[in-house]
N, C-alpha and C positions, 0 to 999 in steps of 0.2 A: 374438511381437511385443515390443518391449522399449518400456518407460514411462523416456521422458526427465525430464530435469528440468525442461524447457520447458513439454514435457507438464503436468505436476504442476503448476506454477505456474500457465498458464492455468488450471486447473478449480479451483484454489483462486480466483484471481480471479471467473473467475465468478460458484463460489458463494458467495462475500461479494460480488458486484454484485448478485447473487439477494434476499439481503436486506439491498440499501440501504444498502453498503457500498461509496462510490467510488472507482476505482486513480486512483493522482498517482505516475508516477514519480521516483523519489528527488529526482533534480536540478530537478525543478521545484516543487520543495519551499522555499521563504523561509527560508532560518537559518544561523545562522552554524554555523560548524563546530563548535565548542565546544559548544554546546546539544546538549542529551540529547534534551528534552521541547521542544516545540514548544507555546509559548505560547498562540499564536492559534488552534491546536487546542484547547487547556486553554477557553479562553473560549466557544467555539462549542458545548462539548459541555454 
């Protein structure tokens, strides 16, 4: 049976949703292009 890449990605999602780690894909993410770091991340944590 061959392990896609799909694969792999779900079960990393998971196991960071496992502990309290939540997915946002990319694009609905707030920032402008040029930003590295996401501010409003910076502040929350």
């Amino acid at each position: 049976m061959k392990f896609t890449e799909a694969q792999l990605e779900t079960a990393i999602i998971e196991l960071l949703a496992a502990e309290g780690y939540p997915h946002v894909l990319g694009e609905a993410i707030a920032r402008r292009l040029q930003e590295v770091l996401i501010k409003e991340d910076l502040r929350h944590s």
